[in-house]
MIPA-797048 format. One record per residue (C-alpha): residue number from 1; residue in one letter; x, y, z. Coordinates in Angstrom, 2 decimals. Last residue first. Layout:
REM MIPA-797048
<NUM A <X Y Z>>
...
END
This chain:
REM MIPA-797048
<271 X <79.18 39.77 63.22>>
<270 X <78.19 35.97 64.19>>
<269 X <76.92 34.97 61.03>>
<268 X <75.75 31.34 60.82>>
<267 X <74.82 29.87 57.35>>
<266 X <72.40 27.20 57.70>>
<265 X <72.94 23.57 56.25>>
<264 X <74.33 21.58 59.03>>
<263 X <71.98 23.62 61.86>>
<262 X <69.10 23.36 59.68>>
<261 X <69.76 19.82 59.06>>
<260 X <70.68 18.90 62.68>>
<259 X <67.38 20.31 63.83>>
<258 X <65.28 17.92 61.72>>
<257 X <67.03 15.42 62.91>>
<256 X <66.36 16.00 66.73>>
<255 X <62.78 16.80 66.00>>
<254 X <62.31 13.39 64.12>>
<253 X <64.38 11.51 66.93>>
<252 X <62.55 13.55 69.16>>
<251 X <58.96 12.71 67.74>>
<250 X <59.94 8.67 67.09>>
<249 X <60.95 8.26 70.20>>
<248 X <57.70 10.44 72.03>>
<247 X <55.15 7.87 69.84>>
<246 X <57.40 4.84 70.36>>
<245 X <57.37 5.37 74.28>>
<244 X <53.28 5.95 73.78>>
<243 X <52.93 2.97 72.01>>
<242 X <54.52 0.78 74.17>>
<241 X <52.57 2.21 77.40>>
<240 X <54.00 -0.91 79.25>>
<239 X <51.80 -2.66 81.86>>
<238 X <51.47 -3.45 85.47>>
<237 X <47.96 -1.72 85.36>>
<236 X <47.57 0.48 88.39>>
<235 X <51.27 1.75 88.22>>
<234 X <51.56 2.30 84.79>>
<233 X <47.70 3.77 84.18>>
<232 X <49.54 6.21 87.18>>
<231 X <52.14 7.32 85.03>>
<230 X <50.56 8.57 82.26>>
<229 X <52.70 10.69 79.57>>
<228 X <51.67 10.02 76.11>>
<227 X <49.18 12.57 76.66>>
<226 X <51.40 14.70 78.06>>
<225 X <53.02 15.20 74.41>>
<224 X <49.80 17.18 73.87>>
<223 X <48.45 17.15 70.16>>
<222 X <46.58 13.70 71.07>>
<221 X <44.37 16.44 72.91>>
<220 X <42.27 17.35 69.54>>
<219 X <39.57 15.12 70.42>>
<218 X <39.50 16.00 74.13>>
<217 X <39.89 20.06 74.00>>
<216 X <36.17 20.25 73.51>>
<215 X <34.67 17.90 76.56>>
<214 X <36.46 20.14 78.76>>
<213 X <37.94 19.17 82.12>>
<212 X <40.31 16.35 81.10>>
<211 X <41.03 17.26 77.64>>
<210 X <41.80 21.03 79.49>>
<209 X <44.47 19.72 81.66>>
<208 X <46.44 18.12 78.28>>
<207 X <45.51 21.07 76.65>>
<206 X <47.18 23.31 79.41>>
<205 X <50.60 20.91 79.11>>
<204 X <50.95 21.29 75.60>>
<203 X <50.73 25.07 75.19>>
<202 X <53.08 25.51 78.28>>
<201 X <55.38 23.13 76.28>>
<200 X <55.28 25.69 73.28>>
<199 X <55.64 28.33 75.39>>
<198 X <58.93 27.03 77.23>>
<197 X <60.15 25.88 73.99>>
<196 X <59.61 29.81 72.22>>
<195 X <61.09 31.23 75.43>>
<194 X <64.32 29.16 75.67>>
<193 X <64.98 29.77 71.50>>
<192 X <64.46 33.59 72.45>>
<191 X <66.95 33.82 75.57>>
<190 X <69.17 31.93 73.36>>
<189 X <69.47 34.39 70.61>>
<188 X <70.15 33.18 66.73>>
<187 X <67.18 30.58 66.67>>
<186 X <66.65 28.17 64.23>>
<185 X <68.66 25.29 65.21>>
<184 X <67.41 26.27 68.43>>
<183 X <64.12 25.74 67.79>>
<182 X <64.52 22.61 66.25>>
<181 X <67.43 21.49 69.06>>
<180 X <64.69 22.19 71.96>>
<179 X <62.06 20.53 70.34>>
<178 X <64.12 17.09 70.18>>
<177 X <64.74 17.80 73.95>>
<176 X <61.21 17.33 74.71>>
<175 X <60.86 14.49 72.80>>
<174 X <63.89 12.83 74.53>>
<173 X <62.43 14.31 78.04>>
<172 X <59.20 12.19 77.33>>
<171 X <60.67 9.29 75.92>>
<170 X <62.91 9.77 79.99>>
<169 X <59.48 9.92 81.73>>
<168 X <58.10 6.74 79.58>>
<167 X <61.64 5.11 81.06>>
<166 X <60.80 6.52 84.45>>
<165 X <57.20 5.38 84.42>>
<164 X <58.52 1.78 83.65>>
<163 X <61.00 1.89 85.86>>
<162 X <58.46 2.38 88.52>>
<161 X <56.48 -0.42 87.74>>
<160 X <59.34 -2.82 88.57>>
<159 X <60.54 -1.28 91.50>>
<158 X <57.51 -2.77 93.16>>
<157 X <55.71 0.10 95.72>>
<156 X <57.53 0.54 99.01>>
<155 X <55.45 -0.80 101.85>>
<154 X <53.15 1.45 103.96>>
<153 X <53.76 2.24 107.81>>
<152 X <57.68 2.08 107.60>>
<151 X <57.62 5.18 105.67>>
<150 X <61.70 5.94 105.44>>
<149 X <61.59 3.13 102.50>>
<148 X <59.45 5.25 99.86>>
<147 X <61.12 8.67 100.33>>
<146 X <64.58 6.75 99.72>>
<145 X <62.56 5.15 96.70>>
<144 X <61.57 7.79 95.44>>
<143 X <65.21 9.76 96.04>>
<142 X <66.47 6.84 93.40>>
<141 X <63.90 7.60 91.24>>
<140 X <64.90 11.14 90.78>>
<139 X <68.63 9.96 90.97>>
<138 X <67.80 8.28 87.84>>
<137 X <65.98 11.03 86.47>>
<136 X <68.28 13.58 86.44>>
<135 X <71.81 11.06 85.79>>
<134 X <69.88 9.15 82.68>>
<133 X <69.02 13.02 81.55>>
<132 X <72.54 13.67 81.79>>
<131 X <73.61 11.00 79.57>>
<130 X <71.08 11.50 76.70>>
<129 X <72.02 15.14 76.38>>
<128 X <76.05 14.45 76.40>>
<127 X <75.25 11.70 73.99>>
<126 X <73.38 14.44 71.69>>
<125 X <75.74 17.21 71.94>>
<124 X <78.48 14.85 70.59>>
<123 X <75.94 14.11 67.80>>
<122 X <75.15 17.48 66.77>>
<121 X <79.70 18.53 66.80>>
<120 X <79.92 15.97 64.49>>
<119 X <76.69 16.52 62.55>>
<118 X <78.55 20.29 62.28>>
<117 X <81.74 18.51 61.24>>
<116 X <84.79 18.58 63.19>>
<115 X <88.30 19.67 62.74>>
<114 X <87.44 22.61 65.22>>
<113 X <86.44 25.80 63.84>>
<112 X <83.31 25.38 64.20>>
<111 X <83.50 25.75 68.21>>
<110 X <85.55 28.96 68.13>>
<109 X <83.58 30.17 65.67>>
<108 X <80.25 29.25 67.78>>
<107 X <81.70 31.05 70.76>>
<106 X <79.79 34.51 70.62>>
<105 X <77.75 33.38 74.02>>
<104 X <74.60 33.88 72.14>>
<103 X <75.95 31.98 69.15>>
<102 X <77.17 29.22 71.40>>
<101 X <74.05 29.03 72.91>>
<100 X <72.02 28.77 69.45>>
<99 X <73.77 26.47 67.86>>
<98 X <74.07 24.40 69.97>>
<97 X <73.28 24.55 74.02>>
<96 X <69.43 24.65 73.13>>
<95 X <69.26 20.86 74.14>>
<94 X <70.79 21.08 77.39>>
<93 X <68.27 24.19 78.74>>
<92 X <65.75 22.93 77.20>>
<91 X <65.54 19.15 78.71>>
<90 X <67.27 20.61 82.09>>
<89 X <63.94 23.09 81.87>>
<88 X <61.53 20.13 80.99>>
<87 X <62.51 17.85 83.86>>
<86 X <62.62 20.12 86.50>>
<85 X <59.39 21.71 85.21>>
<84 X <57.97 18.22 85.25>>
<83 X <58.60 17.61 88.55>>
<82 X <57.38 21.24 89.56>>
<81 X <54.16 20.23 88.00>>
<80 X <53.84 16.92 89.54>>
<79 X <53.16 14.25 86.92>>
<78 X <55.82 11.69 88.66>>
<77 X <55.01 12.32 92.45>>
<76 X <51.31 12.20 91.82>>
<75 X <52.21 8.66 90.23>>
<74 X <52.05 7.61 94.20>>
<73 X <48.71 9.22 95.04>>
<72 X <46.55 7.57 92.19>>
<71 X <48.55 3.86 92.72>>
<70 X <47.75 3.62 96.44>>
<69 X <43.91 3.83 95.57>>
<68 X <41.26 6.23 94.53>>
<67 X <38.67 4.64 93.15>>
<66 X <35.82 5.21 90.82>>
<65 X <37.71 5.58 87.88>>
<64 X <40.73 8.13 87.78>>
<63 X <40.35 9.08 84.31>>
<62 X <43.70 10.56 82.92>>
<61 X <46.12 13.52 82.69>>
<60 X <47.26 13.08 86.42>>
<59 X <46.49 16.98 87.41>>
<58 X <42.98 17.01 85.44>>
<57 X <42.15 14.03 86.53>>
<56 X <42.96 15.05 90.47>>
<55 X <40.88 18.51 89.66>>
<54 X <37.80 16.26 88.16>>
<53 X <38.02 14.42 91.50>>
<52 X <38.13 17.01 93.64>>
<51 X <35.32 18.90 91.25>>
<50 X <33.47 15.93 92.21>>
<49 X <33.61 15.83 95.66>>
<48 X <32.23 12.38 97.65>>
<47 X <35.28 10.43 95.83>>
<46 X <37.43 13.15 97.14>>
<45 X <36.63 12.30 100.89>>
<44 X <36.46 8.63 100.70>>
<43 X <40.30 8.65 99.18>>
<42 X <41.47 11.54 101.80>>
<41 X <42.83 9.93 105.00>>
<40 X <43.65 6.85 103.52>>
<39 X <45.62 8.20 100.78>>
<38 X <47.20 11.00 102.59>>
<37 X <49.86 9.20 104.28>>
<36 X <50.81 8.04 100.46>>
<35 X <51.72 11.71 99.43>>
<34 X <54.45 12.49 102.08>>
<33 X <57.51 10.04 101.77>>
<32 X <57.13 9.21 98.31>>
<31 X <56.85 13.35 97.47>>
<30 X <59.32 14.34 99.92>>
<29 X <61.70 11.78 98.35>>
<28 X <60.87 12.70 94.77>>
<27 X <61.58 16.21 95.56>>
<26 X <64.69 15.88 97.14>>
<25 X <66.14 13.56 93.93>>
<24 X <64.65 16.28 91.65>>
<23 X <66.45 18.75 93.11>>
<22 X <69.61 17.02 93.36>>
<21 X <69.70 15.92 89.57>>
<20 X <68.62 19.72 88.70>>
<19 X <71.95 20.58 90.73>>
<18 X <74.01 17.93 89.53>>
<17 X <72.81 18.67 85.63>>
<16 X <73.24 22.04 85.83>>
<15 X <77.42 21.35 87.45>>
<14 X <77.67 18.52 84.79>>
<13 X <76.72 20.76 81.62>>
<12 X <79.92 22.84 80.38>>
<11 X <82.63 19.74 81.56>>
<10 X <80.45 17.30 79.59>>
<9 X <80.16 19.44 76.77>>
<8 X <84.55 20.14 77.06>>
<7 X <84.23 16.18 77.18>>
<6 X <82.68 15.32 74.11>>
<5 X <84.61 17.91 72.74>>
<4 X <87.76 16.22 73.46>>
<3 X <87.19 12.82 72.64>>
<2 X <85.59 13.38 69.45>>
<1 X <82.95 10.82 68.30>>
END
């Protein structure tokens, strides 16, 4: 690993991360400080509504049951849509850095013409990837629990659960990320790579909705990287969605390698 271009990545990405990190530390907060007051207020009132309750399934990307307890309103703050923006648009915006950024930016000469080797330069941009997203999401949970301890009405919900969610959350950003470098890898304009992820995710995230909503989209929704994505089966159950951690490992590493041979084996013309 390079010294120096590990930390010339470093010194390109900390100010995004700090400021997605922040976000997502506010928002957690808010979220663990507002959504449980509404539990008792609303659970008899959504059961009685079943579009309510069809909505709330939609929005959490699984069957609720027949009760709506603690656990429904607290993974809220994990599968929020602006949540997951956060967390896909650091994921993209990080992982489409190289090639396809420095391209853009006409500093991909500059940047292969260091004594380093494309994987070289691949796997630097990985660990700089990896680390931010542990700095995103780990001040997102830390801002949960912040949110979580300021209401003194309800206790805080066992840490242990929530790492859990946040280590299926970070499989999640890995596969995300994994798309990012294959696109990129391909790309030759940044603004384009940034689209085609954004679209593709879009994609994914409306089937996941539709499987719960449309009898249709069900079969085919294993397509959705959502669906490996459920937070509040984690905090109802205990457990560990094993299979769906392995399912979003095993689809960035494959992304993420599949991206490194385009990128080693393409020929990049900057004129």
């Amino acid at each position: 690993m390079n010294r120096g271009l590990l930390i010339k990545s470093l010194r390109e990405v900390w100010i995004a991360t700090m400021l997605f990190a922040l976000a997502l530390m506010v928002l957690e907060a808010i979220f663990a400080y507002v959504l449980p007051t509404f539990a008792d207020q609303f659970s008899t009132f959504l059961l009685q509504l079943e579009f309510a309750q069809r909505m709330l399934q939609a929005l959490l990307g699984t069957d609720i049951g027949d009760q709506i307890g603690p656990d429904v309103f607290s993974s809220m703050a994990w599968v929020h849509p602006v949540v997951l923006a956060i967390i896909a648009a650091h994921a993209t915006i990080l992982s489409t850095r190289v090639p396809v950024g420095e391209i853009d930016r006409g500093t991909i000469d500059m940047l292969l013409g260091l004594p380093v080797s494309r994987w070289g330069v691949y796997r630097c941009e990985l660990v700089v990837f990896l680390a931010s997203g542990l700095v995103v999401i780990g001040m997102g949970l830390a801002g949960n629990q912040l949110g979580a301890r300021l209401l003194e009405s309800k206790p805080p919900l066992a840490v242990q659960p929530l790492l859990v969610v946040v280590i299926n959350l970070f499989c999640l950003y890995f596969a995300i990320g994994g798309l990012g470098w294959l696109v990129a890898s391909l790309s030759d304009r940044w603004g384009k790579a940034v689209a085609v992820v954004f679209t593709i995710l879009v994609g994914s995230f409306l089937l996941n909705f539709l499987a719960q909503v449309w009898p249709l989209a069900e079969p085919v929704s294993f397509l959705s990287v959502l669906n490996y994505y459920q937070p509040m089966l984690i905090l109802r159950d205990g457990g560990w969605p094993v299979t769906d951690m392995v399912v979003l490992t095993v689809l960035g590493v494959g992304l993420w390698l599949a991206g490194g041979l385009c990128f080693a084996r393409r020929d990049i013309c900057t004129v």
